[in-house]
C-alpha positions as CSV (number, residue, x, y, z in Angstrom):
1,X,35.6,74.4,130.5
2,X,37.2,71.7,128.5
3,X,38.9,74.6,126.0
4,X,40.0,76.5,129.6
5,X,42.2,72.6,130.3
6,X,43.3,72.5,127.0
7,X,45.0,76.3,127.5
8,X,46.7,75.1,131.2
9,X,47.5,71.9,129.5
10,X,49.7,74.0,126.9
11,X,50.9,76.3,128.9
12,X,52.3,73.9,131.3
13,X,53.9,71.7,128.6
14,X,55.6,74.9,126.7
15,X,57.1,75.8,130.2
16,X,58.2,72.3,131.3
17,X,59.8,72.1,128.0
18,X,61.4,75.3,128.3
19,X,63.1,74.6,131.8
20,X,63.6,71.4,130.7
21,X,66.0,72.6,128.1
22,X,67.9,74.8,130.0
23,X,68.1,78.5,129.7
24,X,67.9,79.9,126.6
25,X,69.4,83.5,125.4
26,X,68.1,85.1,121.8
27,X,71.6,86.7,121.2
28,X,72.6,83.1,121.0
29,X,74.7,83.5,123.8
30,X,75.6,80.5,126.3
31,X,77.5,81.0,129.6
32,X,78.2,77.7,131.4
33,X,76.7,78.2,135.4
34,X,80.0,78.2,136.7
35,X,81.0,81.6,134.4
36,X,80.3,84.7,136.7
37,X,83.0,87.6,135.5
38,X,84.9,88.8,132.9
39,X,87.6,90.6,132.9
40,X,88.7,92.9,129.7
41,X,92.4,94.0,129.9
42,X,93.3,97.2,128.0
43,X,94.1,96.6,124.2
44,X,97.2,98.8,123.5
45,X,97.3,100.0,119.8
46,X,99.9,98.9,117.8
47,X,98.7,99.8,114.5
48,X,101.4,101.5,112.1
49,X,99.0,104.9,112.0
50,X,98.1,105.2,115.3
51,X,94.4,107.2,116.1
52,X,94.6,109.0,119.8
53,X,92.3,107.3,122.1
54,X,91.2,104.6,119.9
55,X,92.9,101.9,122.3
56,X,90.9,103.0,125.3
57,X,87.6,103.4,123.1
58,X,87.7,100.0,121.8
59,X,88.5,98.2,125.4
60,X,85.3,100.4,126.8
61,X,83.2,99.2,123.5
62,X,83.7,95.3,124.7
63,X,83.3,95.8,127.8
64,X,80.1,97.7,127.1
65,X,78.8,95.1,125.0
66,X,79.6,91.9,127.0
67,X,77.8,93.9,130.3
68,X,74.6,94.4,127.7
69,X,74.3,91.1,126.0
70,X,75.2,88.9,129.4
71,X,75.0,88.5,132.6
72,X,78.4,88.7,133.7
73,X,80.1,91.2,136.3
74,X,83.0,92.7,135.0
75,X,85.9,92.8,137.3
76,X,89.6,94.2,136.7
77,X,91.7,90.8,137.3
78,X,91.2,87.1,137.8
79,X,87.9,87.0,135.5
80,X,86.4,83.7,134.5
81,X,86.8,84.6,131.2
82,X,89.3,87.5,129.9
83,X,89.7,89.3,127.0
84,X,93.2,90.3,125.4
85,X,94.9,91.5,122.7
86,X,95.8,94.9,120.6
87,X,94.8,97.1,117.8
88,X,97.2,96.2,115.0
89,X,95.4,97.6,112.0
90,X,94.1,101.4,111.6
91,X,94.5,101.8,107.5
92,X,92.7,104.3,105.6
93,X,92.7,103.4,101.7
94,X,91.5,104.0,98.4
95,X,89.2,101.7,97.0
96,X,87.9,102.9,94.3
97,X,89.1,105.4,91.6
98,X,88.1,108.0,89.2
99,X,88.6,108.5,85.7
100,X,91.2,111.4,87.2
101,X,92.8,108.5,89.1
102,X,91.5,110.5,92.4
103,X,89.8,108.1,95.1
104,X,86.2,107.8,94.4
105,X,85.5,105.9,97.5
106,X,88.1,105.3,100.8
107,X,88.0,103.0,103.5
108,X,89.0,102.9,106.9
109,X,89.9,99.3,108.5
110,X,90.8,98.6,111.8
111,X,91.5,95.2,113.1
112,X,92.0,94.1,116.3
113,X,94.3,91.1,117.0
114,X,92.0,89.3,120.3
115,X,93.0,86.1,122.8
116,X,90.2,84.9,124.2
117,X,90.5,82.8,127.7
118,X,88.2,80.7,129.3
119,X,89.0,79.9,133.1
120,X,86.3,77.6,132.9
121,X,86.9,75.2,129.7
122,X,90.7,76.0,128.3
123,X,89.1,74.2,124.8
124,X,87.1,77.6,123.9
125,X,90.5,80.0,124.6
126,X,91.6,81.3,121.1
127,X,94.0,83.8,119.4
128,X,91.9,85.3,116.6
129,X,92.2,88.7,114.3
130,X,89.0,90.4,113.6
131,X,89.2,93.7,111.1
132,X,86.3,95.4,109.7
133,X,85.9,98.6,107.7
134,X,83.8,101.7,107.0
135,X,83.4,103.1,103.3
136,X,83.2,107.1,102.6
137,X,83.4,109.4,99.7
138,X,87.0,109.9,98.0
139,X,87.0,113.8,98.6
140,X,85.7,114.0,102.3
141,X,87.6,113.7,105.1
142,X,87.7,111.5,108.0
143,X,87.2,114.0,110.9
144,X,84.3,115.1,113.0
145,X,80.6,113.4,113.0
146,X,82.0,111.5,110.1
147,X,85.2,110.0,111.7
148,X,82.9,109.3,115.0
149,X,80.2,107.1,113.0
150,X,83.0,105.5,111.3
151,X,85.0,104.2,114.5
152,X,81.2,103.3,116.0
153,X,80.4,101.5,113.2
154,X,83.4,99.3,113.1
155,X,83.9,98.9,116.7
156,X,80.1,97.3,117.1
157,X,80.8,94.7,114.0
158,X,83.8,94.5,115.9
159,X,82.7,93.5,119.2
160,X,79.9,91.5,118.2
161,X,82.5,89.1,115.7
162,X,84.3,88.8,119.0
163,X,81.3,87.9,121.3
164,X,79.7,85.6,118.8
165,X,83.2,83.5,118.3
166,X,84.0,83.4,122.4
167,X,80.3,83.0,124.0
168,X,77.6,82.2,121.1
169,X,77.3,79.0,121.0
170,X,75.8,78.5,117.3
C-alpha cells in the first residue's frame, strides 16, 4: 500500500516537473509558441559546375527534414520563419594521390550559402555557408547508385547543420 503511494507520488512529481519545464524535443529543437510555418524558398544553384536538378533536390531535402523533425506547417510565402539562399559550391576533387600521381581518393563538396529569418525574433536571422563532402575511390566514377548516395549523404549533414544552427537551441 505504502510502496503503491510512493509510485503515484513519483509519477506525479516526474510529470509536474516535466510540464513545469516546458516542452521538451530530443532533436534538441525549440520553436517559440508563436512559430507556426515555415516557408522554404527555392535555392537556385550557382555553383561554377552545375549538377541538373540538384537545386530542386536540395530545397525538397529541407523542407523534408524541417516537416519531420517539427511541428511546423510548411507554406509557400509569408512563413514565420523562412529559409533562403543558393548552392554555390558543387566541386569534385582529388584528395589523395598515388605513387602514379593518379587520384587515390576524390571528393565531392557541395556547399550551400543559407539566410535564415525569423519573423518571430529578428536576433536568430543569420547568413551562414554550410559545405560538406562525400569521399570515393580515385578510379570510380561519380554516376548512378554511387552519385545518388553521395548527394544523400551530403544533403542530410547538410540539412541537419542548418536546422541545428536556426531552431536547436543547444
Amino acid at each position: 500500500m505504502i510502496c503503491n503511494a510512493l509510485k503515484i507520488l513519483a509519477l506525479g512529481l516526474t510529470t509536474t516537473i516535466a510540464v513545469g519545464c516546458g516542452a521538451y524535443s530530443f532533436t534538441g529543437i525549440s520553436i517559440g509558441s508563436d512559430t507556426e510555418t515555415f516557408q522554404v524558398n527555392y535555392f537556385q544553384n550557382t555553383a561554377d559546375l552545375i549538377e541538373p536538378g540538384l537545386d530542386r533536390d536540395f530545397t525538397l531535402a529541407l523542407q523534408d527534414i524541417i516537416l519531420n523533425q517539427t511541428n511546423l506547417s510548411l507554406v509557400k510565402s509569408n512563413g514565420d520563419i523562412v529559409y533562403e539562399g543558393e548552392i554555390v559550391e558543387y566541386r569534385i576533387s582529388p584528395t589523395t594521390a598515388t605513387a602514379n600521381n593518379r587520384a587515390a581518393q576524390n571528393r565531392l563538396t557541395v556547399s550551400v550559402n543559407v539566410r535564415f529569418i525569423n519573423k518571430n525574433d529578428e536576433e536568430a536571422d543569420f547568413e551562414k555557408r554550410f559545405s560538406f563532402f562525400y569521399d570515393y575511390e580515385g578510379g570510380a566514377q561519380l554516376i548512378g547508385a554511387q552519385k545518388a548516395t553521395a548527394i544523400e549523404e551530403i544533403f542530410d549533414r547538410l540539412t541537419q547543420d542548418i536546422i541545428n544552427a536556426s531552431l536547436a537551441n543547444w
